[in-house]
C-alpha positions in Angstrom: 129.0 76.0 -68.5 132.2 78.3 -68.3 133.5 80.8 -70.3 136.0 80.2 -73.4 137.6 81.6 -76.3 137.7 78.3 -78.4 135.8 80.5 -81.8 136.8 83.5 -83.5 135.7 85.4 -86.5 137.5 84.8 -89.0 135.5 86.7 -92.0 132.1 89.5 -91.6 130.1 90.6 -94.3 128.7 93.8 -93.0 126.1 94.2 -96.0 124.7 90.6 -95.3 124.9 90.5 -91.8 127.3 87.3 -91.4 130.3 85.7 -90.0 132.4 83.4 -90.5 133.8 81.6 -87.4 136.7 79.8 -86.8 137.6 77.3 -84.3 141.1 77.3 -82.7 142.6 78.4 -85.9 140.2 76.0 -88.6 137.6 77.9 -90.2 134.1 76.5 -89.9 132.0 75.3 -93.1 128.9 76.9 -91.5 128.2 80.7 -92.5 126.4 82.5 -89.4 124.1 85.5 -88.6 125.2 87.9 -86.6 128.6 90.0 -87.2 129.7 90.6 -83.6 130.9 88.1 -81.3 129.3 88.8 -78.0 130.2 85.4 -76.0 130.9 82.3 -75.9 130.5 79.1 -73.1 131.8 75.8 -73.2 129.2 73.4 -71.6 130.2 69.8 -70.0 129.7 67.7 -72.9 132.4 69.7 -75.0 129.8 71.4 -77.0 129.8 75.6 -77.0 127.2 78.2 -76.7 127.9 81.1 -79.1 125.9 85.0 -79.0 126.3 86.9 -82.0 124.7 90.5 -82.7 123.8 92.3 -85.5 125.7 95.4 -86.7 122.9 97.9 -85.7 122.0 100.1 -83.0 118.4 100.7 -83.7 117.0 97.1 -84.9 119.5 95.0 -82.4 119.3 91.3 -83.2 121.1 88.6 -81.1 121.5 85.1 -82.7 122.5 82.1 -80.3 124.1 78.8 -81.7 124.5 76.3 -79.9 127.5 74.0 -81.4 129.0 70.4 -81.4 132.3 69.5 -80.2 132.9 69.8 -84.0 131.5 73.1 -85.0 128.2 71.6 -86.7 125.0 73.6 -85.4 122.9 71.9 -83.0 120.0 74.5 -82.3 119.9 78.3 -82.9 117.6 80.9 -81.3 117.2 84.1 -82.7 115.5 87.9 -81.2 115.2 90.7 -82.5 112.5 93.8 -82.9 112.2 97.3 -85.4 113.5 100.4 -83.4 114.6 97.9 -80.4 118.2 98.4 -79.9 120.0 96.2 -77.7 123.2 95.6 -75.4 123.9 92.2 -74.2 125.2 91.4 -70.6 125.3 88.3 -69.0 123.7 88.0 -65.5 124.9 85.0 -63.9 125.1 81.4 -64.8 125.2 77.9 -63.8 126.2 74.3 -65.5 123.6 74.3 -67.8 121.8 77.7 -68.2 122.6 81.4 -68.4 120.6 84.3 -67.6 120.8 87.6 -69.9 119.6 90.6 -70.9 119.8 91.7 -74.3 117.0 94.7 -75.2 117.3 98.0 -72.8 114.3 96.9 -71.5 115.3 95.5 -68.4 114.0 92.1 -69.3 116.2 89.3 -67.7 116.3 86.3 -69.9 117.5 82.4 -69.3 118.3 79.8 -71.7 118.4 76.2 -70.7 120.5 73.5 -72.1 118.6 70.3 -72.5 120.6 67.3 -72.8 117.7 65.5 -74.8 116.0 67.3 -77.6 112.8 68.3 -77.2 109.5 69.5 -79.3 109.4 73.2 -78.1 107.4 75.9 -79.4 106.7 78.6 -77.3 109.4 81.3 -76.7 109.2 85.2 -75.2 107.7 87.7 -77.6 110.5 88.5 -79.9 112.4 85.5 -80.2 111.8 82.6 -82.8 113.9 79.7 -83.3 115.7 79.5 -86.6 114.3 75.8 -87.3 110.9 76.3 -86.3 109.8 72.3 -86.4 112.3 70.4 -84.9 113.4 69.0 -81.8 115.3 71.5 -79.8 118.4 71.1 -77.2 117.5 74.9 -76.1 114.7 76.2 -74.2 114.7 80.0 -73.3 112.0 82.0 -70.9 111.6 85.1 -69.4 112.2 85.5 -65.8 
């Protein structure tokens, strides 16, 4: 995993909380939550890991996609809690994972790429994937 600056947003709508993305210039079908880019990480097989935050400072919500070499959606994750603002940094990371903090909590975070979907249903208090019952290429825990 490395960082890149293959996406862009293109178009934010502040009132509903979403963005548009583009990718080197071609604007994506897909309409995203989230309204600030935060980061973005190319991974070895050519698809991208993409952190988006919500436009307020006292119910924070991050939003991670993780996309094809294409654009489509893959997986997405998804935290947020009332009266919890949050700043993201990134920590450290490796080929396949990253380690993050997002609420001012001091809780360190790492997400896992998985390079075979998997059944996963348990994730730290506060985080909820945005397709509930399906196979998953992330995995996220709490260090």
């Amino acid at each position: 995993m490395r960082p890149c600056s293959c996406y862009a947003v293109s178009h934010t709508s502040p009132q509903a909380g979403t963005t548009t993305l583009s990718k080197e210039g071609i604007n994506l079908p897909e309409v995203f939550e989230g309204v600030f880019l935060e980061a973005q990480f190319l991974l070895p097989d050519l698809s991208s890991l993409i952190f988006l935050s919500d436009d307020d400072p006292y119910d924070a919500g991050l939003h991670i996609y993780l996309l094809s070499a294409n654009g489509s959606i893959l997986d997405s994750l998804e935290a947020g809690a009332p009266y919890a603002p949050g700043i993201f940094k990134i920590k450290q990371y490796g080929d396949t994972w990253l380690e993050f903090e997002f609420f001012t909590n001091n809780t360190l975070y790492k997400i896992n790429y998985l390079e075979k979907p998997q059944l996963r249903f348990h994730l730290p208090t506060g985080w909820k994937y945005k397709h509930f019952l399906q196979t998953h290429y992330l995995s996220l825990e709490q260090l």
